[in-house]
Phi, psi and omega in degrees: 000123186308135177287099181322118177253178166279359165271324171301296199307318223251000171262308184306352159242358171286340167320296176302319169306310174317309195286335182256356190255121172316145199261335200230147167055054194270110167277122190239128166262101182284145186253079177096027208279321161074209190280323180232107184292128141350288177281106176259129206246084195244356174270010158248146192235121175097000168353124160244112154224157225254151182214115153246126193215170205252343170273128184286331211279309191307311162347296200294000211234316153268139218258001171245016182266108180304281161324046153322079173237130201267120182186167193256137188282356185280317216247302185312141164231156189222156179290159179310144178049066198234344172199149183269340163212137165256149169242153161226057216267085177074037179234326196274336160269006179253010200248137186287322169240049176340315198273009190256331187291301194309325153349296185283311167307330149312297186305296178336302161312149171271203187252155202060352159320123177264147201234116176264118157249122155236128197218167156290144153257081175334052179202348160286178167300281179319331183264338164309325186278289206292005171269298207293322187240145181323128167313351171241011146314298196292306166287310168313358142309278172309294211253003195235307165290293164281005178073013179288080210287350196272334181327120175100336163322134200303163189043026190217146180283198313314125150281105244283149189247128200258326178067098163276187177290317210292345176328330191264145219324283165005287187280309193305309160319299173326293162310289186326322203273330204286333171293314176154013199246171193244164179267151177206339144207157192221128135195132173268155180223188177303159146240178215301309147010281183280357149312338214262312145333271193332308152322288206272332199230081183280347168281341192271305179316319200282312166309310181284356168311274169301340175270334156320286176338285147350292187305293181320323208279323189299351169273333197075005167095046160271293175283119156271133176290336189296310191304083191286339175193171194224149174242108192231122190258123205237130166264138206280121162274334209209154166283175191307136168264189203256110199251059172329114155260178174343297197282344162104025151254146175285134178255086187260000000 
């Protein structure tokens, strides 16, 4: 099986979107979508889309959205059948209440509406190192290793990162199918990170090569660690069910 990047991973859903998406006046809610989308729709024509974000300087920075509204994508709501696709795109590790978000994005959808996430996986190599260390470890990163001089600056990444629990590939799947929505793609690939090394820092890509390697080997090769993120595509199926948490109260 060929090995996923993130450039491979992320044309196998613009693939999947073409064939499921309506071509023309397709309503789209980028969800903490900020200044730049992700998802290039270029096979849809007349695309109304909606950006909600909880930072003004991104709001304000972007430049392709009918709908600016600065508000937390956890808490906002919008009426039933209000869009045929949502993005959460390098947003769901930074949010405290994930699972409040996807909610809303249930409610949100019209039925058969699809929900794109693309995320880290705190379960990787790389989300291991960004769970261990300080957020201001991660700028000094961005900005000494990738050259991002703006890096940490309002409206500029690294943002700081909580990783719930719920985050992770697994749970995340899990819920999401237990809310009502059915999986239609899943695939974790390398992530853009180590491209990113590799480029800009080939001695530092080459060390981290290998202390990967290491990582992998310490697992028995159950896990490659290199697959730093994932892309999962989810369709709304069912009405919402009654979702229990850990502590047994229910939660719809």
């Amino acid at each position: 099986m060929t090995f996923a990047t993130y450039r491979s991973s992320l044309e196998a859903v613009h693939t999947l979107l073409a064939k499921r998406l309506p071509r023309k006046n397709t309503r789209i809610y980028e969800a903490g979508g900020g200044s730049t989308s992700f998802i290039q729709l270029n096979f849809l024509e007349d695309a109304r889309i909606t950006v909600v974000d909880i930072d003004e300087v991104q709001l304000k920075n972007n430049h392709y959205a009918e709908h600016k509204i600065l508000g937390d994508i956890q808490t906002h709501a919008f009426p039933p059948n209000s869009f045929e696709l949502i993005v959460c795109y390098n947003v769901i590790e930074h949010l405290t209440a994930p699972d409040q978000a996807i909610g809303q994005f249930f409610e949100a959808l019209s039925p058969g509406g699809l929900l794109v996430i693309g995320a880290p996986n705190p379960n990787s190599f790389s989300g291991w190192v960004t769970r261990l260390t300080p957020h201001w470890f991660h700028v000094w990163y961005y900005r000494f290793i990738l050259g991002d001089r703006l890096a940490g600056q309002p409206g500029h990444v690294p943002f700081p990162t909580v990783f719930h629990p719920l985050v992770t590939p697994g749970k995340l799947i899990d819920f999401s199918q237990n809310l009502g929505f059915r999986v239609i793609h899943f695939q974790e690939y390398e992530g853009e990170q180590y491209e990113r090394i590799k480029y800009q820092s080939p001695v530092l890509g080459t060390f981290v090569k290998v202390i990967v390697g290491l990582a992998n080997a310490a697992t028995l090769w159950q896990r490659d660690l290199r697959k730093g993120d994932f892309h999962i595509v989810l369709e709304k199926t069912a009405r919402r069910r009654l979702i229990k948490h850990e502590h047994g109260a229910p939660h719809v």
